[in-house]
Residue frames as a rotation matrix with the C-alpha (Angstrom) as fourth column:
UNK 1
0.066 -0.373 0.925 -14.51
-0.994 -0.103 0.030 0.54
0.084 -0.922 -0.378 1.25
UNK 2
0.831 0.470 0.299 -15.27
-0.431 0.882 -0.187 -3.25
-0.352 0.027 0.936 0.56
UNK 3
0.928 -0.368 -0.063 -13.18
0.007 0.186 -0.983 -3.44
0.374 0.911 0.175 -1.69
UNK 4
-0.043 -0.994 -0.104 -9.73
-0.434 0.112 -0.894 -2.84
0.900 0.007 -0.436 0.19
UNK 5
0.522 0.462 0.717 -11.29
-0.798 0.562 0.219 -4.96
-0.301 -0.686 0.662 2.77
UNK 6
0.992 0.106 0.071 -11.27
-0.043 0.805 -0.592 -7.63
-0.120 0.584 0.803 0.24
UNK 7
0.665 -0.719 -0.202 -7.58
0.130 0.377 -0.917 -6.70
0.736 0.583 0.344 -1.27
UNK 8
0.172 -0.538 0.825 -6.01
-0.922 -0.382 -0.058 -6.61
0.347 -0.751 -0.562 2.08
UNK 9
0.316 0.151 0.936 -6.97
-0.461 0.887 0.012 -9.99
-0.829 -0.435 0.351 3.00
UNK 10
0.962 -0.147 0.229 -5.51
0.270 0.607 -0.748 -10.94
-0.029 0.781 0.623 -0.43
UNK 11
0.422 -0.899 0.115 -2.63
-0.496 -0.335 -0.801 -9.46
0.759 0.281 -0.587 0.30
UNK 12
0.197 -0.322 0.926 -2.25
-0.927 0.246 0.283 -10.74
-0.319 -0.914 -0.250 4.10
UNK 13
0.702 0.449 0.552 -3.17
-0.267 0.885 -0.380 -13.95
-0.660 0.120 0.742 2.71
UNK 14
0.837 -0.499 -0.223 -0.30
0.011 0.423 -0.906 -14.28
0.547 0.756 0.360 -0.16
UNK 15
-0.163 -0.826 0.539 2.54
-0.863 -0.146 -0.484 -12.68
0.478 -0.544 -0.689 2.29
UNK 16
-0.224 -0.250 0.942 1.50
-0.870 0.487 -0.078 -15.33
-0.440 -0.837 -0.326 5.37
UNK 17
0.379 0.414 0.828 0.59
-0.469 0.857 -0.215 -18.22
-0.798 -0.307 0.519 3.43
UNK 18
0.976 -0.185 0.115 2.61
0.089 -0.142 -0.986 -18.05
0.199 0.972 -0.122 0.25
UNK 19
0.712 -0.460 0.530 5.24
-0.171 -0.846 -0.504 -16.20
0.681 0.268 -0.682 0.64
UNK 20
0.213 -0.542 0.813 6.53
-0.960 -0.272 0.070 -16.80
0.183 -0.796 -0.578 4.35
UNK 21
0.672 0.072 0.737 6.16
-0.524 0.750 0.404 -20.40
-0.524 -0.657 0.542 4.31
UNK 22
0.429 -0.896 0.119 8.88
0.277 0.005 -0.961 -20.71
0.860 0.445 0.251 1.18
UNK 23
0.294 -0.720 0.629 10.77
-0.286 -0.694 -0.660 -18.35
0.912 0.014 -0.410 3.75
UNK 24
-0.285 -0.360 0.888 10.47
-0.949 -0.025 -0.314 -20.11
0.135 -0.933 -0.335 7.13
UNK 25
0.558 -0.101 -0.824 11.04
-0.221 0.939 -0.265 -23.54
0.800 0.330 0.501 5.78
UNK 26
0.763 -0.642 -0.070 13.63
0.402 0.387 0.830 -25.97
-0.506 -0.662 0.553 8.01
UNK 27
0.346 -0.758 0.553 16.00
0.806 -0.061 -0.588 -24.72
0.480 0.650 0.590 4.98
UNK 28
0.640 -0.012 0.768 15.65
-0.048 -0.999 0.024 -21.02
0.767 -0.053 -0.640 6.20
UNK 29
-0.550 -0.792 -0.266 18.79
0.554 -0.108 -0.825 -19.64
0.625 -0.601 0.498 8.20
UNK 30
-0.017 0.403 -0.915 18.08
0.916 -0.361 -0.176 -17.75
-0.401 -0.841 -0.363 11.86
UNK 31
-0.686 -0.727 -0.004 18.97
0.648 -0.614 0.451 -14.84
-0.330 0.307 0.893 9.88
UNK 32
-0.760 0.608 0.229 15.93
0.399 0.159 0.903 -15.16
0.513 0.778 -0.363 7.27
UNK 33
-0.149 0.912 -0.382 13.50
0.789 0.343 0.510 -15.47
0.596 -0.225 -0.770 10.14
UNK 34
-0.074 0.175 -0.982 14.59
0.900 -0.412 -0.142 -13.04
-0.430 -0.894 -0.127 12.46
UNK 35
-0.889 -0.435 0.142 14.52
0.370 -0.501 0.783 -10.34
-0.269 0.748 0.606 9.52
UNK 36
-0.627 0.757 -0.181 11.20
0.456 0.545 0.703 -11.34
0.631 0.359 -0.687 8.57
UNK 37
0.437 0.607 -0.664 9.68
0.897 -0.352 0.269 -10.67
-0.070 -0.713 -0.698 12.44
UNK 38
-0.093 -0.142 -0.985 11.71
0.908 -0.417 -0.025 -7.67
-0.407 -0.898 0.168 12.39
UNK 39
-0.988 -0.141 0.068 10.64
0.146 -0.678 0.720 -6.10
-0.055 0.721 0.691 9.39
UNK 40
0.084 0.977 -0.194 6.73
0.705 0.079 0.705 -6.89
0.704 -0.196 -0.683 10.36
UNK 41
-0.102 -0.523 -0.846 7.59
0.990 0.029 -0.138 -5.26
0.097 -0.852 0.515 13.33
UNK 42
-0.654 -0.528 -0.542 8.76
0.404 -0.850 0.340 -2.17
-0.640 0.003 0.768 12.23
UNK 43
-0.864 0.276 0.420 5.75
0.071 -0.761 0.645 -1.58
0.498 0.588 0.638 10.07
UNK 44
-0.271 0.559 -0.783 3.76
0.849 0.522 0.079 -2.61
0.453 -0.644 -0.616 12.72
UNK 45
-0.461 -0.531 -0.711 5.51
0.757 -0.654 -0.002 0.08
-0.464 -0.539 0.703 14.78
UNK 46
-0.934 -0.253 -0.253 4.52
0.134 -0.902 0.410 2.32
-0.332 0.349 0.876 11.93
UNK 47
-0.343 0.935 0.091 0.90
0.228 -0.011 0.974 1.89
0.911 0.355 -0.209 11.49
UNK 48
0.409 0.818 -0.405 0.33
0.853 -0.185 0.489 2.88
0.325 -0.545 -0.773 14.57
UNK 49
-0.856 -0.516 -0.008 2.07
0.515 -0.855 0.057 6.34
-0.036 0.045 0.998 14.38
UNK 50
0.336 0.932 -0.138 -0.98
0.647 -0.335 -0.686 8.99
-0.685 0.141 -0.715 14.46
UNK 51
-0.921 -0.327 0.210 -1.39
0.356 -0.493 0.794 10.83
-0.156 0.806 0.570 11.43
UNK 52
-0.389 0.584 -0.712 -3.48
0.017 -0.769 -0.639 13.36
-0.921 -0.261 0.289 10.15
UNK 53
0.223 0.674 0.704 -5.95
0.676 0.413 -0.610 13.15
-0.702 0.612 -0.363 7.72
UNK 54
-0.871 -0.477 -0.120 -4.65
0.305 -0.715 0.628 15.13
-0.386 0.510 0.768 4.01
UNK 55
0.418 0.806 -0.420 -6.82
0.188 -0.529 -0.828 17.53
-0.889 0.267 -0.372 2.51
UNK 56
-0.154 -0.513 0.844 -6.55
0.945 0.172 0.278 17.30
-0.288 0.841 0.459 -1.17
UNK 57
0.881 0.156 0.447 -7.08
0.369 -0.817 -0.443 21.27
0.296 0.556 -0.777 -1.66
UNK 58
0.544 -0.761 -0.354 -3.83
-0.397 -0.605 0.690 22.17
-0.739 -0.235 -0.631 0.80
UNK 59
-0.089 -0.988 0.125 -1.45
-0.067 0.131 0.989 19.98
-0.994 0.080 -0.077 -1.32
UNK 60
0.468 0.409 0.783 -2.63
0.799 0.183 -0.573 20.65
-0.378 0.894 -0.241 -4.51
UNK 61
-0.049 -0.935 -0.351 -0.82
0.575 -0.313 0.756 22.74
-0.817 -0.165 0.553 -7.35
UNK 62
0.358 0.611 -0.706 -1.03
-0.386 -0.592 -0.708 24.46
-0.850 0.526 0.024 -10.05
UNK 63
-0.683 -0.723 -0.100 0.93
-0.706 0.619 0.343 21.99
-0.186 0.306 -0.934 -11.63
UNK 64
-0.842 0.319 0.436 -0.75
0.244 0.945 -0.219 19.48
-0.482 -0.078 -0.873 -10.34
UNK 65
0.030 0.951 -0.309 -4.74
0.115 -0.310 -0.944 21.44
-0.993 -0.007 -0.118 -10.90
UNK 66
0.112 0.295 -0.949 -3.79
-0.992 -0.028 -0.125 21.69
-0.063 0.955 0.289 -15.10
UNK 67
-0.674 -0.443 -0.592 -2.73
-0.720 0.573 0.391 18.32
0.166 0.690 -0.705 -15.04
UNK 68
-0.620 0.782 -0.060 -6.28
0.396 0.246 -0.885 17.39
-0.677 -0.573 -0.462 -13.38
UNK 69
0.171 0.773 -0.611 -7.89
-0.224 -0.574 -0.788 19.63
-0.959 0.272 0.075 -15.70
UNK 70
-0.294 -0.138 -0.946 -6.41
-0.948 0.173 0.269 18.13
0.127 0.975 -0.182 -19.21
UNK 71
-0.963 0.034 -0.266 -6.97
-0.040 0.962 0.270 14.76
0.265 0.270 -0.926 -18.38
UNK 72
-0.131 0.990 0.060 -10.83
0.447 0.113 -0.888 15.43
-0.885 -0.089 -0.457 -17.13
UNK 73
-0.386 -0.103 -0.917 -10.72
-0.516 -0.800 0.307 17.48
-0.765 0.592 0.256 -20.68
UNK 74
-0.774 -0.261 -0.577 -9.34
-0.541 0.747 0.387 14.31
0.330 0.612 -0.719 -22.57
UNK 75
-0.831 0.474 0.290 -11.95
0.332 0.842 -0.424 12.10
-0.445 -0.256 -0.858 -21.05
UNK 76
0.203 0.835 -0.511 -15.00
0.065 -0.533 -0.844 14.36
-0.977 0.138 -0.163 -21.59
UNK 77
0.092 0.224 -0.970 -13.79
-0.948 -0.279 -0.155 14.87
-0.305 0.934 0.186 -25.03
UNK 78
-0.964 -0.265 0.034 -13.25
-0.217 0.851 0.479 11.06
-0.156 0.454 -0.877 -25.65
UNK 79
-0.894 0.386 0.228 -16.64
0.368 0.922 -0.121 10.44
-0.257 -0.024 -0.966 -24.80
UNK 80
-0.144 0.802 -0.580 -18.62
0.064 -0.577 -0.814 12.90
-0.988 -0.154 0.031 -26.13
């Protein structure tokens, strides 16, 4: 849980201090900028949709449950 603490704030941190300040230079057209707020926005908008926690047994396959079950296979035999 620390941990995407941590790589959030490395991410926030490259977008707003990196990233945007190349992009909302004096160079930067009205265009650039107003894009910019309105693509924050809009995921803004979308983090705060409510959503429901998935349960990894409903969406799980039988597809999906061998290809879960060869690669815990392949490990267990690597390291044994």
């Amino acid at each position: 849980m620390h941990f995407q603490g941590l790589s959030a704030g490395v991410f926030i941190y490259v977008i707003f201090c990196e990233i945007l300040l190349d992009k909302l230079s004096s160079t930067a057209s009205s265009t650039n900028i107003m894009s910019v707020f309105v693509g924050f926005a809009i995921m803004a908008l979308l983090g705060l949709l409510p959503h429901s926690p998935v349960d990894e047994h409903q969406v799980s396959t039988p597809q999906h449950n061998e290809t879960v079950h060869l690669v815990e296979s392949s490990i267990k035999h690597a390291f044994s």
